[in-house]
C-alpha beads as a LAMMPS data file, in Angstrom:
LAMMPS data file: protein, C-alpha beads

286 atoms
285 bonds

1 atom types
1 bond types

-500.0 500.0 xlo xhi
-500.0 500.0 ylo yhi
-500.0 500.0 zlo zhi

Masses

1 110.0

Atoms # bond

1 1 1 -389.033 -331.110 282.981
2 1 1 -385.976 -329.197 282.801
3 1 1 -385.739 -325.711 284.359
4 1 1 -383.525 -323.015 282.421
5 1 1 -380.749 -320.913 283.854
6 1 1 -382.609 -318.233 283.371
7 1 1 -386.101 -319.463 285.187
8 1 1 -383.835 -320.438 288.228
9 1 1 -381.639 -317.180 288.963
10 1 1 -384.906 -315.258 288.870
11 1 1 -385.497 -313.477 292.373
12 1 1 -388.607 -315.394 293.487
13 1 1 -388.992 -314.876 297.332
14 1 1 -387.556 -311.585 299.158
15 1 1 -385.060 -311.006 296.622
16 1 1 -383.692 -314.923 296.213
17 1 1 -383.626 -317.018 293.492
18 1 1 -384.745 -320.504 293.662
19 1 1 -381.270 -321.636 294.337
20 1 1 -380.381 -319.327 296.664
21 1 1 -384.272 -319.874 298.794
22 1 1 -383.617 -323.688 298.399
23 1 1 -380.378 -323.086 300.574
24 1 1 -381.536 -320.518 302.691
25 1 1 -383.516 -323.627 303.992
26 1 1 -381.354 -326.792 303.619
27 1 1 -380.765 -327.035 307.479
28 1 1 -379.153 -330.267 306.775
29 1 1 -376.453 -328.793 304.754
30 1 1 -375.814 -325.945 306.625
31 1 1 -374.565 -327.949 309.605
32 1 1 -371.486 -329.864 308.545
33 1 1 -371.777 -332.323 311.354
34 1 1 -375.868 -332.811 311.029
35 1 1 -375.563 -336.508 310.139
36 1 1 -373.451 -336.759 313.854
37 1 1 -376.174 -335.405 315.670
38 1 1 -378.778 -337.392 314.319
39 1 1 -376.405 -340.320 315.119
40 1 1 -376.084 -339.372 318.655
41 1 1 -379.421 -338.912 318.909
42 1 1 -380.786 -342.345 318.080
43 1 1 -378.175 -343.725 320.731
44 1 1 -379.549 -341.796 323.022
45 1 1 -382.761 -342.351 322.428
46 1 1 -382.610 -346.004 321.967
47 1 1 -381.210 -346.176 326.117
48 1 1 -384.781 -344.091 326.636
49 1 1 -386.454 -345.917 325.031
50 1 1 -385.335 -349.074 327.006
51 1 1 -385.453 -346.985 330.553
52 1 1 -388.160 -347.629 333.215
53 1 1 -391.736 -345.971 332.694
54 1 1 -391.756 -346.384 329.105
55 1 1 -394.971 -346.915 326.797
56 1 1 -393.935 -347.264 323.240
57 1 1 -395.694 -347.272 320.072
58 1 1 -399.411 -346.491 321.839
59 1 1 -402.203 -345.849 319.145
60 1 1 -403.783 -342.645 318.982
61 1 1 -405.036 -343.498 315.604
62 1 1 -405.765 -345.726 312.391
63 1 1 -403.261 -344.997 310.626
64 1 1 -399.250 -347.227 310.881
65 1 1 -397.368 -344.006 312.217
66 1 1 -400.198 -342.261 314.351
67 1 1 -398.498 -343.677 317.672
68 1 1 -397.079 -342.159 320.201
69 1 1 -394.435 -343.153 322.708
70 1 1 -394.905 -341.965 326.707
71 1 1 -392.207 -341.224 329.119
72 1 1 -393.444 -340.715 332.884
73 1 1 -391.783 -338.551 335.428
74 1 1 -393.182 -340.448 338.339
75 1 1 -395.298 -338.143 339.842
76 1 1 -399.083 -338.418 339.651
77 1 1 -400.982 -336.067 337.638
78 1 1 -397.662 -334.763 336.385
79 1 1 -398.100 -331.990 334.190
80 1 1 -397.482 -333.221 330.214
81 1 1 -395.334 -332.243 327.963
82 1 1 -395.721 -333.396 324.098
83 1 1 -392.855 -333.450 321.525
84 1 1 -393.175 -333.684 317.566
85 1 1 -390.452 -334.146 316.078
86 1 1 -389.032 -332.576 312.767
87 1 1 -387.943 -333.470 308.980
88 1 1 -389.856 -331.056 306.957
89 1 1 -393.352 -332.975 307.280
90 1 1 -391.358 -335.870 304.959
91 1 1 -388.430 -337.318 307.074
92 1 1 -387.861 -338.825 310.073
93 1 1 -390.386 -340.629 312.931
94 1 1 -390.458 -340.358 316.646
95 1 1 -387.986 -342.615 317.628
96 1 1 -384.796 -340.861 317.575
97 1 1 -386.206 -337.917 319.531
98 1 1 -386.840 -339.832 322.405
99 1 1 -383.911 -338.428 324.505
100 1 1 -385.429 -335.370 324.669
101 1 1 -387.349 -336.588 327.704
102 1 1 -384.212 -336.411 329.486
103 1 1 -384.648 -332.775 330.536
104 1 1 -388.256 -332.739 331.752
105 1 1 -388.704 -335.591 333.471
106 1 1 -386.222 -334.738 336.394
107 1 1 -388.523 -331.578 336.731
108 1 1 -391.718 -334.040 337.564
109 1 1 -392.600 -333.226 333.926
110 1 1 -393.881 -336.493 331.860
111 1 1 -393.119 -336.646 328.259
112 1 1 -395.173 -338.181 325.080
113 1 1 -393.197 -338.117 321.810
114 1 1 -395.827 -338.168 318.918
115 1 1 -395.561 -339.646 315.406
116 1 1 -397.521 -338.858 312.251
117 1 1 -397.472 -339.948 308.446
118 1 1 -395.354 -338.492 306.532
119 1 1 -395.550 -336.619 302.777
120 1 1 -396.068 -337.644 300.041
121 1 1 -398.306 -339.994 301.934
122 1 1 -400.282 -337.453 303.909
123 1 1 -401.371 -333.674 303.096
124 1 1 -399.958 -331.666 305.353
125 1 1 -403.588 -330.878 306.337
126 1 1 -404.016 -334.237 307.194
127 1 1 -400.769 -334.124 308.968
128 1 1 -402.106 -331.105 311.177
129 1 1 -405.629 -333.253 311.978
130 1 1 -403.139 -336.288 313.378
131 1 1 -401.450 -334.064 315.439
132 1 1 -404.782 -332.708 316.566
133 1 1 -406.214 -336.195 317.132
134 1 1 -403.196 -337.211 319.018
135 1 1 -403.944 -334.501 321.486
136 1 1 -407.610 -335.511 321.865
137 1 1 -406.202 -339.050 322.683
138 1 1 -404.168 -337.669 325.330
139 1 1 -406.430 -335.682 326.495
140 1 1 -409.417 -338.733 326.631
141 1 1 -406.645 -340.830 328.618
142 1 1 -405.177 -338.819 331.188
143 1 1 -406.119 -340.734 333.606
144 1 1 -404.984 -344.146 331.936
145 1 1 -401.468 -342.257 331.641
146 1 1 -402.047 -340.734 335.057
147 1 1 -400.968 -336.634 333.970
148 1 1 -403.201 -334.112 334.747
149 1 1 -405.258 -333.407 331.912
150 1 1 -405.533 -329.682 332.579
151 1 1 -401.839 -328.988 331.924
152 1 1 -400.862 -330.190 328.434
153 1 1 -397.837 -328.514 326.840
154 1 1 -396.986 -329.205 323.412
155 1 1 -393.364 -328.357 321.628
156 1 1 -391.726 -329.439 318.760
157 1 1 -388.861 -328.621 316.971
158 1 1 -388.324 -327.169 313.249
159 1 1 -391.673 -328.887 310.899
160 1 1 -392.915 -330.094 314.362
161 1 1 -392.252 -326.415 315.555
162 1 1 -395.141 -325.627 312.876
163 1 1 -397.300 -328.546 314.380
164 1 1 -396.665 -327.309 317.541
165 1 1 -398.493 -323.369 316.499
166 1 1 -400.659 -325.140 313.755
167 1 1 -402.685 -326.983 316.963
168 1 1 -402.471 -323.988 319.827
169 1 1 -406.315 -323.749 319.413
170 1 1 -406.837 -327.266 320.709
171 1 1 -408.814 -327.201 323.701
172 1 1 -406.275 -328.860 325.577
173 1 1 -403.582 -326.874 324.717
174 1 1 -402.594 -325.087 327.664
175 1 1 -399.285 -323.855 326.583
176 1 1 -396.634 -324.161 323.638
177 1 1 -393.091 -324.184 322.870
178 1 1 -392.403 -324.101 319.218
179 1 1 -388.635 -324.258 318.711
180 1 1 -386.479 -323.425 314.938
181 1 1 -390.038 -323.719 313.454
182 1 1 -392.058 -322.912 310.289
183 1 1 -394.710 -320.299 310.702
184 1 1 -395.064 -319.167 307.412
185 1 1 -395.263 -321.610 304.213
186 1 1 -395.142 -319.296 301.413
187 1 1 -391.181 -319.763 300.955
188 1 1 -391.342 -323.588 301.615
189 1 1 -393.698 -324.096 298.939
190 1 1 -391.400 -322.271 295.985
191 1 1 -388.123 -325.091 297.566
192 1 1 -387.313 -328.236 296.603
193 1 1 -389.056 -329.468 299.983
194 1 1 -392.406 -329.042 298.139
195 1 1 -391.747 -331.586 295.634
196 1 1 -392.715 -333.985 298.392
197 1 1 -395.089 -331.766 300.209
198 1 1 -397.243 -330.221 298.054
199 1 1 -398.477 -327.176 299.247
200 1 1 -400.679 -325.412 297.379
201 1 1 -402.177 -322.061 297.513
202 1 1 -404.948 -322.528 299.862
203 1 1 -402.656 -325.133 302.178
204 1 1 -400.055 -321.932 302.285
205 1 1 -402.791 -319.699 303.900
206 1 1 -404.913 -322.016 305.909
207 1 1 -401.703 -323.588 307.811
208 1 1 -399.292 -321.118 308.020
209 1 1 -399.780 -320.053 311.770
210 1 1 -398.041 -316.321 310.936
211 1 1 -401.642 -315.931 308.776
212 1 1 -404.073 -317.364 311.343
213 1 1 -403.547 -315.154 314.128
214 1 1 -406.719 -315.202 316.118
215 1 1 -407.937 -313.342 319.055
216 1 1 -406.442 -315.371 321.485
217 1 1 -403.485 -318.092 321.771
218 1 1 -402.086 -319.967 324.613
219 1 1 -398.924 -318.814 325.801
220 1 1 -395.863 -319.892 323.476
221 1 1 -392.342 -319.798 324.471
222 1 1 -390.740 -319.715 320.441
223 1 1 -387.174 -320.163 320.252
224 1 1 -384.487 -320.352 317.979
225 1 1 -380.881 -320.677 317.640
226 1 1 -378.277 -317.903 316.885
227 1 1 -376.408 -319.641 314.436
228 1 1 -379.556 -320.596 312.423
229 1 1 -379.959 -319.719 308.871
230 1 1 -381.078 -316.178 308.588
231 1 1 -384.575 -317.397 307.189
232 1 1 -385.104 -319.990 310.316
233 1 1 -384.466 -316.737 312.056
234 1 1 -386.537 -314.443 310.497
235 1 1 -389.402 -317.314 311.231
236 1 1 -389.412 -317.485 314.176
237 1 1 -388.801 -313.411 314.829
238 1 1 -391.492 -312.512 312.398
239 1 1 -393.906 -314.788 314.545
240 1 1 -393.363 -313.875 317.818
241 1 1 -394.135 -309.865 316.591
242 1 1 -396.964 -310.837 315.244
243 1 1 -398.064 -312.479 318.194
244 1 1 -396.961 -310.101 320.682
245 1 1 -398.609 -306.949 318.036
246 1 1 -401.929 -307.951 318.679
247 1 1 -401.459 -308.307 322.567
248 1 1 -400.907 -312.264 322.619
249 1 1 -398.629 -313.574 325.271
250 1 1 -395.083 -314.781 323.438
251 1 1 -392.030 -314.690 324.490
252 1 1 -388.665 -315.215 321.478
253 1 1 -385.403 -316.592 322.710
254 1 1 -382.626 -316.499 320.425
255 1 1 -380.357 -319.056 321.976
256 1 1 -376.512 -317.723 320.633
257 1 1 -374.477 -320.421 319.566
258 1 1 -376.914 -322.854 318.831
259 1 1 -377.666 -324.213 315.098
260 1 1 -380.752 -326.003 314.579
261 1 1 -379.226 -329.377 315.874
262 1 1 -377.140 -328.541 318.566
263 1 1 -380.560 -326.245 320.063
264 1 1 -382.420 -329.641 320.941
265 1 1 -379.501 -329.794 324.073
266 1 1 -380.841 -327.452 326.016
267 1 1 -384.399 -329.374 325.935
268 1 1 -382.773 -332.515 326.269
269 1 1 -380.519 -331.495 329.635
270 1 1 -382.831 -331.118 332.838
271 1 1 -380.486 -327.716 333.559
272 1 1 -380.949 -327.172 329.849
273 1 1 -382.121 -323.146 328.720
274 1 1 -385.241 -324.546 327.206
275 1 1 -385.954 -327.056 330.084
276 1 1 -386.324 -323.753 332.157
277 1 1 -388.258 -322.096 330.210
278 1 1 -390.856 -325.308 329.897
279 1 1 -390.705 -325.311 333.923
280 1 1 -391.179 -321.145 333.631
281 1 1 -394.158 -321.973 331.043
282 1 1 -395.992 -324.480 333.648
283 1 1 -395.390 -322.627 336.646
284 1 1 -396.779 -319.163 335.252
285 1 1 -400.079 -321.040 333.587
286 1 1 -400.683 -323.682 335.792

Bonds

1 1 1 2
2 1 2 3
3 1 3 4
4 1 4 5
5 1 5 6
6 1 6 7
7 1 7 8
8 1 8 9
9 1 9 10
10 1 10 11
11 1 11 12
12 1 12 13
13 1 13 14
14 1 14 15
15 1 15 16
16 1 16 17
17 1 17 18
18 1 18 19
19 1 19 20
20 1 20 21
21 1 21 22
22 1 22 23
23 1 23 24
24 1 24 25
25 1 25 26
26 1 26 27
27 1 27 28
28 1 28 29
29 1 29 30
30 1 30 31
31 1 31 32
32 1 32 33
33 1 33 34
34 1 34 35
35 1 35 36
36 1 36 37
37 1 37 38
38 1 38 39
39 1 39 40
40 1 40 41
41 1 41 42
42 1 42 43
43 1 43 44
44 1 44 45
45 1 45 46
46 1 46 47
47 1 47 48
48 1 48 49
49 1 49 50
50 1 50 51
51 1 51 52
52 1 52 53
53 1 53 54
54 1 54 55
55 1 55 56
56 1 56 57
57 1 57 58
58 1 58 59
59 1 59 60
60 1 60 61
61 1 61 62
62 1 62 63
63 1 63 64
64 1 64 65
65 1 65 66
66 1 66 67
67 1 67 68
68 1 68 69
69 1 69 70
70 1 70 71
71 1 71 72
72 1 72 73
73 1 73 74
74 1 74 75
75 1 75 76
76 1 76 77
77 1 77 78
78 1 78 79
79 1 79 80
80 1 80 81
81 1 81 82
82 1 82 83
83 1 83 84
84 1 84 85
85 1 85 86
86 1 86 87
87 1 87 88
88 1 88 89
89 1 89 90
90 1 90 91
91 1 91 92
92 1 92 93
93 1 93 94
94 1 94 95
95 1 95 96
96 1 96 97
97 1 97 98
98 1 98 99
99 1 99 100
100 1 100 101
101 1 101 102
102 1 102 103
103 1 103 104
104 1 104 105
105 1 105 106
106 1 106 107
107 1 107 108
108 1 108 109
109 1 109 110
110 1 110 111
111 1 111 112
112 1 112 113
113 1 113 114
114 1 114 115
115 1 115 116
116 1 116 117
117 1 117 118
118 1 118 119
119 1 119 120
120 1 120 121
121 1 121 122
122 1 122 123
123 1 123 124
124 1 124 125
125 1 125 126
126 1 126 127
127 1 127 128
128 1 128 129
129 1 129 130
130 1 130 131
131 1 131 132
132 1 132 133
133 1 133 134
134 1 134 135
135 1 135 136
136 1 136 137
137 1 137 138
138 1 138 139
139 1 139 140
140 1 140 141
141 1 141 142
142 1 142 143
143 1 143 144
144 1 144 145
145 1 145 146
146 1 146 147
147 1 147 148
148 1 148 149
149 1 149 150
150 1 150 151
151 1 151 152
152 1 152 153
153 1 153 154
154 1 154 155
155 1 155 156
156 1 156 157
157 1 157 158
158 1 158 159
159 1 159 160
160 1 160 161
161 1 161 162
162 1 162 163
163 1 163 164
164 1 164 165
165 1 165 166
166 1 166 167
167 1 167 168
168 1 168 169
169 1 169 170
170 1 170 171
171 1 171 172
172 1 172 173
173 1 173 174
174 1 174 175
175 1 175 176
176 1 176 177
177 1 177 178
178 1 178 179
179 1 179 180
180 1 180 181
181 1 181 182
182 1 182 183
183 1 183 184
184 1 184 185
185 1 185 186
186 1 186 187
187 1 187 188
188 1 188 189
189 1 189 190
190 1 190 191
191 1 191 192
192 1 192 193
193 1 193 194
194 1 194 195
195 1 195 196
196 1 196 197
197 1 197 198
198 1 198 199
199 1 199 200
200 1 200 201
201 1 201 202
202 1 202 203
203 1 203 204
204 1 204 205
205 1 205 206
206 1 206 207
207 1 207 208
208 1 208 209
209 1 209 210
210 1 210 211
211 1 211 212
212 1 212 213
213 1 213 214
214 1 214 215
215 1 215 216
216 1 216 217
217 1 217 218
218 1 218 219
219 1 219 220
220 1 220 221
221 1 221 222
222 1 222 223
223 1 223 224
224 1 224 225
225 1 225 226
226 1 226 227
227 1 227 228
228 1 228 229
229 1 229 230
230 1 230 231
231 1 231 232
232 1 232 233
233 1 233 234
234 1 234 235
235 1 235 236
236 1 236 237
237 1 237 238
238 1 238 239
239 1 239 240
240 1 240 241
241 1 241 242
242 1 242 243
243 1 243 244
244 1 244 245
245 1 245 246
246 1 246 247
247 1 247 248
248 1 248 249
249 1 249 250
250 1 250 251
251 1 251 252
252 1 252 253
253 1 253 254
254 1 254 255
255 1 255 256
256 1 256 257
257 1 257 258
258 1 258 259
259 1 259 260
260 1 260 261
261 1 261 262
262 1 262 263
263 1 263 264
264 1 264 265
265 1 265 266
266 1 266 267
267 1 267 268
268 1 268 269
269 1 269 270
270 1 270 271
271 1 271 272
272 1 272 273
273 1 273 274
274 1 274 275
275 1 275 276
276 1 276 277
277 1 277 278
278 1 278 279
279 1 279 280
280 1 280 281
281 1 281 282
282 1 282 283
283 1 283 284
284 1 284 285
285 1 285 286
């Protein structure tokens, strides 16, 4: 159905119209050279992939994309850290995010990169139960993987940022690193990105991790790049005060000069900002 002029320049979400909230959100389009990075990064990846101590495509689930790929540092009963990758719950799988393993693992850190199915196919309530499951899995097989099952750390970066909060009350989550993420739905459910993902009313507050504050929360290091869209910004800002207002332990960076692409360097680089502040992370809750 057709949506009048009028309908879409009314102000629908903290003063913006629906065009105006669809951009605030279009990471792609914000970054002229996004397509590049992705490019890079599945070239990357793919030599990764192909290194010693890999274990691709492991089964943590039923379901064709609930696998996971491992990365080991080497060192027994390493601590773990565990990456979900991002595409607004509807794009992309784990593959091409494989290089971010490159910064940890020099640190004695081993890596799992985590897949999950993907809207329309999956509610993102299901979506948040994989990620939980894949956790339990981990968890259950320590010992198979040979990491120490007592120091699981779980990031992820922009939708996988919101994974990353969405699952801090896992009993195995020791710490958390949610980076350029998604911590309140509301404004993603009035966007073109819920056309695939469906949000609905309830969905918006039972998964939005800015609404489910509880009493207590593993440590999360939230992060976010400078040159981010104002909104991305605000996210991850808006979080980390609520967090920090009720006497939880988070910590923001806002990492000047990085968009949302270029941010997944300084993970991906064992000297790399948010390399150090995963080895700060372990070290202080370890």
């Amino acid at each position: 159905m057709a949506v009048s002029n009028s309908a879409t320049s009314r102000a629908i979400y903290r003063g913006m119209d629906r065009a105006a909230l669809d951009a605030a959100y279009n990471n792609a389009a914000a970054v002229a050279d996004s397509q590049d990075w992705l490019a890079r990064w599945r070239e990357r990846s793919a030599r990764v992939r192909a290194g010693a101590g890999a274990r691709l495509d492991v089964a943590y689930g039923p379901k064709p994309r609930t696998r996971l790929d491992y990365f080991a540092s080497g060192v027994a009963r390493a601590p773990l850290f565990v990456f979900i990758h991002g595409g607004y719950w509807q794009r992309n799988e784990k593959e091409p995010f494989c290089f971010v393993a490159e910064g940890p693992r020099p640190h004695g850190i081993d890596v799992a990169l985590v897949g999950y199915t993907l809207a329309p196919q999956a509610r993102l309530r299901d979506i948040v139960a994989e990620i939980f499951l894949s956790l339990t899995f981990l968890a259950e097989h320590a010992h198979d993987f040979g990491f120490d099952a007592r120091r699981i750390y779980v990031g992820g970066w922009s939708a996988g940022g919101h994974l990353t909060a969405a699952v801090a009350d896992h009993p195995a989550f020791r710490g958390g690193m949610p980076i350029s993420g998604i911590f309140d739905l509301e404004p993603i459910a009035l966007t073109y990105l819920n056309e695939k993902v469906m949000l609905d009313t309830a969905e918006v507050a039972d998964l939005s991790p800015l609404r489910r504050i509880g009493a207590a929360m593993p440590a999360l290091r939230i992060s976010v790049g400078g040159d981010e869209l104002p909104e991305l910004v605000r996210q991850s800002s808006d979080y980390a005060a609520a967090l920090r207002a009720r006497g939880l332990p988070a910590q923001l960076s806002v990492l000047a000069k990085h968009n949302h692409f270029s941010i997944l360097e300084e993970i991906a680089a064992p000297d790399g900002a948010l390399t150090r502040e995963l080895v700060a992370l372990i070290a202080a809750t370890s």
